[in-house]
Structures are given as C-alpha cells and as structure tokens.
Phi, psi and omega in degrees: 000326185302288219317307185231167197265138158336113160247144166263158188216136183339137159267156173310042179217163198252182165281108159326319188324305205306327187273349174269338126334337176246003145280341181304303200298354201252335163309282176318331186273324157284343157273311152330300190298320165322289191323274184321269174254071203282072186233199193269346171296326172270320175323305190296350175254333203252348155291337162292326196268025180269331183305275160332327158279321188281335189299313189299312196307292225291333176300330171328142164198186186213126165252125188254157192293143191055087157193140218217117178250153185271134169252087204237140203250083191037070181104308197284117137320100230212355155146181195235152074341087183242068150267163164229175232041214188304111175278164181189107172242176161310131188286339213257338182295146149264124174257135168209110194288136207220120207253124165231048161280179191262140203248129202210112100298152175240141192289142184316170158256136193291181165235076170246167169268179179252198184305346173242024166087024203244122160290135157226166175249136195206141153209164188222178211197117172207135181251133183220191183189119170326091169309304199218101209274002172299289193312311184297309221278309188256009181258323191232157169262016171202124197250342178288285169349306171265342169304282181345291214280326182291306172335300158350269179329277218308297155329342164303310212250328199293287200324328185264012193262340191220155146323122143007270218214163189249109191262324162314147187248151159258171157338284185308010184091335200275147189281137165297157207266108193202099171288130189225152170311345173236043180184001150247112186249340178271333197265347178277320170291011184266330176287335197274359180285319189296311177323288173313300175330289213277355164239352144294010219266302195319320168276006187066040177230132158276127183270140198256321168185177189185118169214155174309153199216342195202111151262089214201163172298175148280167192293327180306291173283330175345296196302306183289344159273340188288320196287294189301333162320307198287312184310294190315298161307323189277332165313288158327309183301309185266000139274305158322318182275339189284317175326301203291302193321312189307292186289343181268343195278272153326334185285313203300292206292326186290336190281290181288351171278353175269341182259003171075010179276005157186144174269075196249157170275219185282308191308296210301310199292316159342304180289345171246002169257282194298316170289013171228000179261338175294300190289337186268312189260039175284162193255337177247140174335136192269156187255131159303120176233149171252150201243113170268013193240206197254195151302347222239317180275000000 
C-alpha cells in the first residue's frame, strides 16, 4: 500500500437488515432462554447467542445516497462500499465514510500575467467529484485541499498560456486568427478542464465543468486598455462611415451624369466628392450655404 497507489476496489459487505434480524433473534433466544431456565447449563447456551447478537449489531453500519465507506482492516484497505442504506461488514473493519457528490467552488481571484506580460484578474468556478475514493483517501493527505491549492496552479498556468485580447494585426491590417482568454471561450474552458483533469487524476478526482466566472485588466492598466478599446471602436466607426460616404459619392455623380442634370469637369468634381465627404462623414449636422456665384468665384 506505501509502495504504490491506491484503486479502490468493492467492499466485502451486505444489506444489513438481514443480520439485524438474526441478531434480534439470538438476543430474544437468549434472554427467553434466560427467563425459562436460569440455571449455568442454560447460561451455557444463551451467552453464545448473546455473543452473536452483539457481533451482528457492531457491523452495522448507515450510508446515505452518493455516499461511499472505505473498509480497513487494522491498518489493511480491504475495500469502498458504495451502497445505501443499512450496511454490514466484518465488525472487527474501521469504517470511514466518504461523500462522492458533486463538490462546486469558485476560486479567489488571482493577479497574473497573461502570454504578453499584461496583469490580469482570473477566476473560475469548477465542479468536481471523487471518483476513487482509495486514491482521495491514501495518495494525498487532504484531498478537499489539494483540489484548492491544484485549482490554483492550474488557473495560473491557463493565464500564461493565452493573451487577454488579440491585440496583433496581419499584413491586411485585420487581427490575427488567435485564441485568447476573452474571446475564445469554449477553447480556453476545454483547456482549462484537460488542465484540471490531469492534476486531480493523482487524488482519484474527476472534474464535472470549470469555467471562467471572473475576467479583467488589473486595476493598474485597466484605464489605458480600456482608452485603447475605445480608440479601436472609434477607428472602426470612421472606416465604415468613410467606406459607405464613398460609395454614397459615386452613387451621387453616377447618377446626375446619367440623367444629364450637370456636366462637371475633374476640378468641379473634386470640389463636390469633398463637399459630400464633409457632409456625410461629419459628426454634426451640415449648415447650409448658398454660393450665388460660381466654383470660380
């Protein structure tokens, strides 16, 4: 058991009910027996089924659903019981009961950096549960503990594994195809499960889910990423409106030259694709001026 790690494996035990009945009765044939003839010939009988009843008692034992007890035999792991209700083992097992529901905390929030060296705030919310209640009991010595302290770890090691945000450009100008902590979100929690799985696998703990619950700059930088959001939105805003203005420009020009409402040359069209690049992409409402003269004038 030192040398190598625990599997738990069935225990050696029964429905109780049945041994609380024939302890009763051996009880009852012996004190009956008592009654009737209290003489040491009867004595000699009725202290074996007394014997037998107490023997039947002391095995007892009570398991409530998802609940699971370990059977050790002066020292010897001798097996996991995961039945419920009344149990019956060898009297002589130490029972120690063990719950293998599912167990759910959300972890503090860390302060680390990510894959460029940016403080963040991270925390996740993950459920998990004993699998192997050997492994829980004799691999590690506090297994509520060591989930915690690995919980950690791991969430630590997700952060240093991916960016915030995808802040890199390609050639075309457009953000690289890049998983990041806000924006890949099914792939970063699938990682952070393999993560978990594989440093619980040591206590005989299954992770059930784990997902991020709390994402952010630190408090330090917060303002100056926040300010690079906005520039970036505002960047976006103003491709878009020049994009459309543009294309609203030419619709205009294709338009009065097809209907024969005006003959401009290059200088005039210049001069009206600025005066509609002004009105469309301006942020305030255009003031009207009337020219009573010419381009020229």
């Amino acid at each position: 058991m030192n040398k190598q790690s625990a599997y738990e494996r069935p225990a050696n035990a029964t429905g109780g009910w049945p041994l609380v009945a024939l302890g009763l009765g051996g009880a009852l044939a012996a004190a009956a027996l008592m009654a009737v003839r209290p003489v040491p010939g009867t004595a000699l009988l009725a202290v074996p089924l007394a014997l037998a009843a107490i023997f039947c008692w002391a095995g007892l034992f009570v398991l409530q659903p998802n609940q699971a007890a370990l059977l050790m035999f002066f020292g010897r792991y001798q097996g996991s019981d995961r039945g419920e209700g009344l149990r019956w083992a060898n009297p002589f097992n130490t029972v120690r009961k063990m719950s293998v529901r599912a167990h759910n905390f959300n972890s503090d929030k860390l302060k680390v950096n990510d894959l460029r060296g940016n403080p963040i705030e991270i925390a996740a919310a993950i459920v998990w549960r004993v699998a192997d209640t050997a492994r829980a009991s004799f691999d590690v010595e506090d297994y509520e503990k060591y989930v915690l302290t690995q919980a950690e770890a791991a969430v630590r090691h997700l952060a240093s594994r991916y960016a915030y945000d995808n802040l890199e450009v390609d050639e075309h100008g457009g953000q690289t195809a890049e998983v990041t902590l806000r924006g890949g979100t099914d792939e970063v929690g699938a990682a952070l499960d393999a993560e978990l799985s594989a440093r619980f696998a040591q206590a005989g703990i299954v992770v059930v889910d784990a997902k991020l619950t709390h994402l952010a700059y630190a408090p330090e930088i917060a303002g100056t990423m926040l300010r690079r959001q906005q520039a970036e939105a505002v960047v976006a805003a103003r491709a878009k409106i020049v994009q459309g203005a543009v294309g609203m420009v030419e619709m205009a020009l294709k338009g009065l030259e097809a209907r024969g409402l005006l003959s401009l040359d290059d200088e005039r069209k210049a001069a009206m694709v600025s005066n509609l690049l002004v009105v469309l992409c301006s942020d305030h409402d255009a003031t009207p001026v009337i020219n009573a003269g010419t381009l020229y004038n």
